[in-house]
C-alpha positions as CSV (number, residue, x, y, z in Angstrom):
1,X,-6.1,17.8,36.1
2,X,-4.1,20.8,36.6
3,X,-5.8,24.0,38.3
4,X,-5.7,27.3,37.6
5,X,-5.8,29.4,40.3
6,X,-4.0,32.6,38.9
7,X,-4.6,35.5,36.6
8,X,-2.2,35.0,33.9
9,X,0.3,38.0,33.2
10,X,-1.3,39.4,29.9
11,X,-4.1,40.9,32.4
12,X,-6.5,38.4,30.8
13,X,-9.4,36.4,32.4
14,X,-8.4,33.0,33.7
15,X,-8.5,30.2,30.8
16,X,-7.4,33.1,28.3
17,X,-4.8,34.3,26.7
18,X,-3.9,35.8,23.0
19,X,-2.8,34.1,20.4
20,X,-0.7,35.2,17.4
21,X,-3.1,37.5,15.5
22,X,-5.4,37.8,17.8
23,X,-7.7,40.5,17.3
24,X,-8.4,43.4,20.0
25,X,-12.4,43.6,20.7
26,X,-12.7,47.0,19.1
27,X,-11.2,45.9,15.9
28,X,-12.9,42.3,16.2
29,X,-16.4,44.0,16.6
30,X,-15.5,46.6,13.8
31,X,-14.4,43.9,11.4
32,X,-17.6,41.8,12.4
33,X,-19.8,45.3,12.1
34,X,-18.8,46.0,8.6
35,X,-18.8,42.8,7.0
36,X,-22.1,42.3,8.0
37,X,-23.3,46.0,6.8
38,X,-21.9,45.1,3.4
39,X,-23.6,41.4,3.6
40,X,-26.5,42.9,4.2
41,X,-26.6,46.0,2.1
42,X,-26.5,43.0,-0.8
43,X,-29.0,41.2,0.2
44,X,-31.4,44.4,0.5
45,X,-30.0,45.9,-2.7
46,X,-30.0,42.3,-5.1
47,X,-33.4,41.2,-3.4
48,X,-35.8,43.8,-4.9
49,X,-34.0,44.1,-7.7
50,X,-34.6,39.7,-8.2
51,X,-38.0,39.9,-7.3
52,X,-38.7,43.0,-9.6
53,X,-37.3,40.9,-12.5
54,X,-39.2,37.8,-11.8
55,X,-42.9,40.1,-11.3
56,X,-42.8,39.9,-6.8
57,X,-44.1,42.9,-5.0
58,X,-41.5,42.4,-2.0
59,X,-38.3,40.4,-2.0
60,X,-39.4,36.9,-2.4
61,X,-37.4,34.4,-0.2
62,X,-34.7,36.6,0.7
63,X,-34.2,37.4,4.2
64,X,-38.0,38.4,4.7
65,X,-41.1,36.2,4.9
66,X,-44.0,36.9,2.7
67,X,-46.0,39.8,4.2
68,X,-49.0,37.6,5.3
69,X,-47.1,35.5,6.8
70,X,-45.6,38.5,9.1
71,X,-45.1,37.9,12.3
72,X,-46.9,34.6,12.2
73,X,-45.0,32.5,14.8
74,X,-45.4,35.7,17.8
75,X,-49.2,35.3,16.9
76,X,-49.4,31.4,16.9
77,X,-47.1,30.9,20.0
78,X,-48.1,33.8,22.3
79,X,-52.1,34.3,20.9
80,X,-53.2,31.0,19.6
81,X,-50.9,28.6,21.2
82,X,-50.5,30.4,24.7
83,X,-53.8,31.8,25.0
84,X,-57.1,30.9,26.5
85,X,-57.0,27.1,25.4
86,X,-54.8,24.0,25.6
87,X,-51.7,24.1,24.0
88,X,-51.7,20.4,22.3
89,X,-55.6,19.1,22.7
90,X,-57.4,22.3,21.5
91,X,-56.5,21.2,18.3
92,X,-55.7,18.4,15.6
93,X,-51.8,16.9,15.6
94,X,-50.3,20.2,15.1
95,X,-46.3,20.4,13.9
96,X,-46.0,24.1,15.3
97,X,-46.9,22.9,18.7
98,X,-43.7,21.4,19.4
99,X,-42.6,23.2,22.5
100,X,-42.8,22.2,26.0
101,X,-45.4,23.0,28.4
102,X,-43.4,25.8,30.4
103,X,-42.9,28.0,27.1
104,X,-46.6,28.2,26.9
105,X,-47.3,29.0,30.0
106,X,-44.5,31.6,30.0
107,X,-46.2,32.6,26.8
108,X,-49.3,32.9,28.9
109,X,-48.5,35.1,31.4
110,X,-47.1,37.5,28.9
111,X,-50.1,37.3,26.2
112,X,-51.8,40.1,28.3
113,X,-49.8,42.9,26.8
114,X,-50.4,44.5,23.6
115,X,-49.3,42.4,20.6
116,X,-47.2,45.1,19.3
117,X,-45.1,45.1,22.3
118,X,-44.9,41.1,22.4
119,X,-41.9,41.3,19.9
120,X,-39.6,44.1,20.8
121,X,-39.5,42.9,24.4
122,X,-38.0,39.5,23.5
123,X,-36.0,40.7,21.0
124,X,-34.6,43.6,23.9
125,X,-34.2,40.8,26.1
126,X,-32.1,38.8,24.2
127,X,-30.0,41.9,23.2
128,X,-29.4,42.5,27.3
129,X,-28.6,39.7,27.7
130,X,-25.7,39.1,25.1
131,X,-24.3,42.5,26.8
132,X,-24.1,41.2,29.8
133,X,-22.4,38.5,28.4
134,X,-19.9,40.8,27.0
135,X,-19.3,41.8,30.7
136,X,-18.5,38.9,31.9
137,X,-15.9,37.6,29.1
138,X,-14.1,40.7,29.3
139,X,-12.9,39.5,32.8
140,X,-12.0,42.5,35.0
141,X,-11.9,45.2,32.2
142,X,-14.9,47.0,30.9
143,X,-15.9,46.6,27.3
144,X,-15.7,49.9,25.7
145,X,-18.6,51.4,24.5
146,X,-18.1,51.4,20.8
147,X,-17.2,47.7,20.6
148,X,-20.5,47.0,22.7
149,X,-22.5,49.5,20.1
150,X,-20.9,47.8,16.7
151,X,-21.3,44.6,18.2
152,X,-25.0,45.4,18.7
153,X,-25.3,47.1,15.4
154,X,-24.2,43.7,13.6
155,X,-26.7,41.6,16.0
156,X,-29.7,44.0,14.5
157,X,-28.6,43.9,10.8
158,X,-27.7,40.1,10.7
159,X,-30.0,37.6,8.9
160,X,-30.8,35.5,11.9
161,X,-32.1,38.7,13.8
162,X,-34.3,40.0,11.0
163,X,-35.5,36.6,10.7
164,X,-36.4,36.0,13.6
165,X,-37.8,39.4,14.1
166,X,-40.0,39.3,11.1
167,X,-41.7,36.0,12.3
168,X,-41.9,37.0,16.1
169,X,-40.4,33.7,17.2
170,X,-39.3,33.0,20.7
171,X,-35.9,31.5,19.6
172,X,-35.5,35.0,21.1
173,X,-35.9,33.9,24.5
174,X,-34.2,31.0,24.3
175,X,-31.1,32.5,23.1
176,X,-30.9,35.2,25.5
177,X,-31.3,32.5,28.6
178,X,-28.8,30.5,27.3
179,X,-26.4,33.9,26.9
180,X,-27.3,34.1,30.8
181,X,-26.1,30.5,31.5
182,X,-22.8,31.6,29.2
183,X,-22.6,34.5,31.2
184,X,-22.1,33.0,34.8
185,X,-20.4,29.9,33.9
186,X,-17.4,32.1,32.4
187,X,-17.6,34.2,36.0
188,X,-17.6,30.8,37.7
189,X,-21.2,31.3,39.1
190,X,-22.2,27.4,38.6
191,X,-25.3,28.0,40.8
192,X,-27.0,30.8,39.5
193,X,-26.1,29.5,35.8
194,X,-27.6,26.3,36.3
195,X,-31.7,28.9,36.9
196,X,-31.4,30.5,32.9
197,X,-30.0,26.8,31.3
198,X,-32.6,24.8,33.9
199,X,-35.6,27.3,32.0
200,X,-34.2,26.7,28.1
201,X,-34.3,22.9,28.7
202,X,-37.8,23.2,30.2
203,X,-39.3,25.5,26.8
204,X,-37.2,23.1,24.3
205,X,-35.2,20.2,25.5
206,X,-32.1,20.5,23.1
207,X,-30.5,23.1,25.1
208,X,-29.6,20.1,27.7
209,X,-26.9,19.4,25.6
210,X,-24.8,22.7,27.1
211,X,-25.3,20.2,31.0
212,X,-21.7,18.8,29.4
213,X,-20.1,21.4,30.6
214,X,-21.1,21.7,34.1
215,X,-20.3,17.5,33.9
216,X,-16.9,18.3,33.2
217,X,-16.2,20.5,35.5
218,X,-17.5,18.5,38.4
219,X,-20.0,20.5,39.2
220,X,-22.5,18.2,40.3
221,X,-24.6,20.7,42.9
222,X,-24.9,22.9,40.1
223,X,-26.6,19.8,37.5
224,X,-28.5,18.9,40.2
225,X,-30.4,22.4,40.3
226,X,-30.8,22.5,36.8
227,X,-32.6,19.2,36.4
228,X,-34.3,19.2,39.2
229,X,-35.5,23.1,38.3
230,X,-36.3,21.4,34.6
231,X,-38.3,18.9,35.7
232,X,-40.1,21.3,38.5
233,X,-41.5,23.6,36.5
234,X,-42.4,21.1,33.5
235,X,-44.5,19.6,36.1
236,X,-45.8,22.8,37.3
237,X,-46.6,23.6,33.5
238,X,-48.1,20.1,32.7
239,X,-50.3,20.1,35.9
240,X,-51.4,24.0,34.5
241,X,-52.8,22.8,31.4
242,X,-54.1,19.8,32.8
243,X,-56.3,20.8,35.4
244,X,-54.7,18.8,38.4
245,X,-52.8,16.1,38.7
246,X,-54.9,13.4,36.7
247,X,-52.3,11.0,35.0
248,X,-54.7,10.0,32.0
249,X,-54.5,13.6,31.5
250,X,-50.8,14.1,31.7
251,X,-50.3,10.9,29.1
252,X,-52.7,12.4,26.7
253,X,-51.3,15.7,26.9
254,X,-47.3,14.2,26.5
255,X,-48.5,11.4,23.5
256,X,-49.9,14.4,21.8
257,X,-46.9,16.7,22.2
258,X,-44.3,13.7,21.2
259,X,-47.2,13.2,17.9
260,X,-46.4,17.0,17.1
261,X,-42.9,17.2,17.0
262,X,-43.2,13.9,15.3
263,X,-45.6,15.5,12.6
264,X,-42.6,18.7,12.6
265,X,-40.1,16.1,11.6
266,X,-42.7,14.8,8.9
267,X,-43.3,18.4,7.6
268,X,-40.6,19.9,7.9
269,X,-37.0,17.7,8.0
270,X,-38.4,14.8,5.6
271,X,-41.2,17.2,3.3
272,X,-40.0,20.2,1.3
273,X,-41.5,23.2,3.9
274,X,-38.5,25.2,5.2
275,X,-37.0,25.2,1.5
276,X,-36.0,28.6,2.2
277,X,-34.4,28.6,5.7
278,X,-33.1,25.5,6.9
279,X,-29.4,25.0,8.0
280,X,-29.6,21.7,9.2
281,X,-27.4,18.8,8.2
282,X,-30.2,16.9,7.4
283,X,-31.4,19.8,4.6
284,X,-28.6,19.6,2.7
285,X,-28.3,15.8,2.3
286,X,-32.2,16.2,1.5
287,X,-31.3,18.8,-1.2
288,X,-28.9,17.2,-2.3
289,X,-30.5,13.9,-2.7
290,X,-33.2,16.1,-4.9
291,X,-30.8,16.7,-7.3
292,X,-30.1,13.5,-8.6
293,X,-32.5,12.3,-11.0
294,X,-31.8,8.5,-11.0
295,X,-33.2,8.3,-7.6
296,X,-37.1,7.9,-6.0
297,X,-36.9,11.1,-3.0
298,X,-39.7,9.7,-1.2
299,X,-38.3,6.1,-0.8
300,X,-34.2,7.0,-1.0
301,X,-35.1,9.7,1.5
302,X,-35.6,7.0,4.1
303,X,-31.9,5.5,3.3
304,X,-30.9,9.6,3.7
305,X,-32.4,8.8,7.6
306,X,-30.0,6.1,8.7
307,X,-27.2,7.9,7.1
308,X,-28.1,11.1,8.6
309,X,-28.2,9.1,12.2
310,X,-24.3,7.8,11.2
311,X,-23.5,11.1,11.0
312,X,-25.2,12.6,13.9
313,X,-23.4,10.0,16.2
314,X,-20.2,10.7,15.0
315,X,-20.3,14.7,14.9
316,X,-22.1,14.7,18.4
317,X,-19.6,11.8,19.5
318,X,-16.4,13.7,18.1
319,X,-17.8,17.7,20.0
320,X,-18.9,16.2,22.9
321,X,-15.4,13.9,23.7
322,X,-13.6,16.7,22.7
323,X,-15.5,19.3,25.2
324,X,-15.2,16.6,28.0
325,X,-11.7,15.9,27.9
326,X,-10.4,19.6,28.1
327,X,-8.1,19.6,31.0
328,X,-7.9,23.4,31.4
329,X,-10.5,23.9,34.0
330,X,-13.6,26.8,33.5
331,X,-15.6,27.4,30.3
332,X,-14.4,28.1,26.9
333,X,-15.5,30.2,23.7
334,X,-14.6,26.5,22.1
335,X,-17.1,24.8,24.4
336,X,-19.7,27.2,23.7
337,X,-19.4,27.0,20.0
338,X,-18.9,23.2,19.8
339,X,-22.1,22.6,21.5
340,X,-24.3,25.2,19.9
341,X,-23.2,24.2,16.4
342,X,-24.2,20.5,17.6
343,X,-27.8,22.1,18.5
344,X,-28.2,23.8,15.0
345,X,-27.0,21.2,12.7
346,X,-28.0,17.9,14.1
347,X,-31.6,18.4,14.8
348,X,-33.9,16.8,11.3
349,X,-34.5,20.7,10.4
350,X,-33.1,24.1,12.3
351,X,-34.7,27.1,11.3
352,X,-32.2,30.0,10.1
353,X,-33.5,31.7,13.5
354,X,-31.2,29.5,15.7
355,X,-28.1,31.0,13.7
356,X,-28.3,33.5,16.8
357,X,-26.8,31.3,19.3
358,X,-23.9,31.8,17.1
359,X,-23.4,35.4,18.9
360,X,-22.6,33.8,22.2
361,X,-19.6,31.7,21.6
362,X,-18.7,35.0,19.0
363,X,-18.8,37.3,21.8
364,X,-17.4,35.1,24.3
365,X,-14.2,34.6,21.5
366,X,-14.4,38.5,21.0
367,X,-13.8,39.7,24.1
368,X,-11.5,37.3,25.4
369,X,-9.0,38.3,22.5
370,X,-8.8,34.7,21.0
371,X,-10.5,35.5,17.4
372,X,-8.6,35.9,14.5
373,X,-9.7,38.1,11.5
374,X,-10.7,34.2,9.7
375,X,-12.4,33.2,12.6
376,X,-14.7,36.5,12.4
377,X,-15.1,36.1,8.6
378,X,-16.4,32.6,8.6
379,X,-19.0,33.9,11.0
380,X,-19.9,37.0,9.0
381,X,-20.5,34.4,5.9
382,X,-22.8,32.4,7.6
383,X,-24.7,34.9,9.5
384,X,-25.1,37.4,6.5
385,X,-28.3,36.9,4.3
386,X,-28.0,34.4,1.3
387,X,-31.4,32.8,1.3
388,X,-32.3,35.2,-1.9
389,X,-30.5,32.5,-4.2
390,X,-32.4,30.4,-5.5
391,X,-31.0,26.4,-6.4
392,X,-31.1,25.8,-9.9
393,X,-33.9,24.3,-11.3
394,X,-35.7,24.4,-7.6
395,X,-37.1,28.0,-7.6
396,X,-38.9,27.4,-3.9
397,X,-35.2,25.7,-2.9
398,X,-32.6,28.5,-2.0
399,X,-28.8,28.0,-1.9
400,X,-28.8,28.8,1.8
401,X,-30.1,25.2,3.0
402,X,-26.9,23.8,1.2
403,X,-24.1,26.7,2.3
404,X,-25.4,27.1,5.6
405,X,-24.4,23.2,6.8
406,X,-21.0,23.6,4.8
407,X,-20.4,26.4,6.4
408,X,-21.2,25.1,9.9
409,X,-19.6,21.7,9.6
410,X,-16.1,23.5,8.3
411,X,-16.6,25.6,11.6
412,X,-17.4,23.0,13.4
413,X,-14.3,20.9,12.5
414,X,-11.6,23.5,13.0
415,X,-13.1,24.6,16.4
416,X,-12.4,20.5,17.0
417,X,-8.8,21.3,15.3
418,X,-8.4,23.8,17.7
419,X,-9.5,22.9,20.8
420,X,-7.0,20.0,20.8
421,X,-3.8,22.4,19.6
422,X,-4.8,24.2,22.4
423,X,-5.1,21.2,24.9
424,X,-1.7,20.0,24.1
């Protein structure tokens, strides 16, 4: 493996450098701003205008959630879920009570403050933290102000963020830690990465996947923290809500949290909930299986399964060689995005909200100069709103939960495409 150890001539950060058309960060983050303005603007102009037609009061499964279901997921995780009782056992097997111990008892220790305050503070969070991001991938120069500002102006209007803002979910959280991990790994702070990535495994598991990195690079100090931080404070968490350290406990409390996520899988990947904002890989073979009328969806949907398995061994097989045999050494916009489009498509169903973990490998791309004005459009066309579409003949179905996979997998395989031009 070759190293390094210089700051190459273009006044770049190390493990950067432009390519042909490349895009400065102020015209990248204007380009970025106004295509998601004018994706937007449709959505919010064609959305009332559909559900007027049709008889709706508000714009029916467009980028907003019916009004009573407002805010919904803040009230179930940090109220119901993280309140006075038991996450798991204070109820039936629950498919919304799929997250680990430590996010409720981080939800806990916040569900003191005022409810109305709950939702801007995580979604503030998150924000900070993709600036500081931003800092650290434009090396030793500042960003300027206005490409911070547009850049921040696109994360507000774009369809994950109003999403996610209109359900109160904590995908906030979890975004803005992993933006943290993103952060120091691309200052070559392995150590103090390894705290922010060590608390994101511990709320949801999945966001292990991004520990490829840090086995690449050798930096074995750095995984040991992380998992050994993951597993501390899921114990800490699991001993919380279990009163002690009584193992009958602990098994009743784990079978009950593996039956929810199962029951999520049941309700969620397999049954037709999520119709409206789904972008997993699993949705649109679902959907697509729906739409041919010569086969039984209940019993083909099964055959779906080991297919969808096929698949998710290959794509995961094909990012995760490719992120592991990079010789350049130090974290990549590449790596980033590889391994969070491997956390949004692969799972059985991915709520539109994780489309913003998409805004970390973009900003890291962004401000290292190595985006091209394609590169920014086939981001703006998945993050924009298209969810107000609905598949013909499936009125609860919307076009989203089959463009959004496309979309991802086409990114996903010239990122692949790239990485290895690059490599050569």
């Amino acid at each position: 493996r070759v190293h390094y150890t210089s700051r190459p001539k273009t006044g770049l950060p190390p493990r950067m450098s432009s390519r042909p058309h490349s895009l400065s960060p102020e015209s990248s983050s204007s380009l970025f701003f106004w295509a998601m303005i004018a994706g937007t603007g449709l959505a919010v102009f064609y959305g009332p205008i559909w559900g007027g037609l049709h008889g709706y009061g508000y714009p029916r499964s467009s980028f907003l959630f019916r009004p009573e279901a407002r805010f919904s997921d803040l009230i179930d995780f940090y109220i119901t879920f993280s309140g006075a009782g038991h996450p798991y056992l204070d109820a039936p097997v629950n498919p919304h009570r799929v997250y680990f111990p430590f996010a409720y008892l981080m939800g806990r220790a916040v569900s003191y403050l005022p409810t109305a305050l709950l939702n801007p503070l995580q979604a503030v969070f998150m924000l900070l933290c993709l600036l500081r991001l931003a800092r650290s991938a434009a090396g030793g120069e500042a960003p300027s102000g206005k490409s911070l500002f547009l850049l921040a102006g696109a994360v507000l209007v774009s369809y994950p963020f109003i999403f996610a803002f209109d359900r109160g979910n904590p995908e906030f959280v979890t975004v803005g830690l992993l933006a943290l991990f993103a952060a120091f790994i691309l200052q070559d702070k392995w150590r103090l990465a390894a705290v922010p990535l060590a608390i994101a495994i511990a709320m949801k598991g999945i966001p292990a996947i991004f520990l490829i990195i840090l086995l690449r690079e050798r930096r074995f100090l750095a995984m040991t923290i992380c998992i050994l931080l993951a597993v501390a404070v899921t114990v800490i968490a699991t001993a919380f809500f279990s009163g002690g350290f009584d193992a009958a406990h602990w098994v009743e409390m784990w079978q009950r949290l593996i039956q929810n996520q199962q029951a999520f899988v049941r309700h969620y990947g397999f049954g037709i909930e999520g119709a409206i904002f789904g972008s997993s890989l699993f949705g649109l073979m679902k959907y697509v299986l729906l739409a041919i009328p010569s086969l039984d969806f209940t019993g083909d949907l099964q055959i779906v399964g080991w297919i969808y398995w096929s698949v998710v061994l290959l794509f995961a097989g094909m990012a995760c060689m490719v992120v592991l045999s990079q010789q350049r050494p130090g974290a990549s916009g590449n790596d980033l995005l590889l391994l969070t489009l491997l956390t949004i498509l692969l799972p059985h169903f991915s709520g539109d909200y994780k489309l913003l973990a998409l805004f970390i490998p973009l900003i890291t791309h962004i401000f290292r100069r190595d985006i091209t004005a394609e590169s920014i459009t086939m981001y703006a066309i998945i993050l924009v709103p298209k969810s107000f579409f609905p598949l013909y003949g499936y009125n609860e179905v919307m076009i989203s939960v089959l463009l959004n996979p496309l979309f991802l997998t086409a990114l996903l395989f010239l990122t692949l495409r790239r990485a290895q031009e690059i490599d050569r």
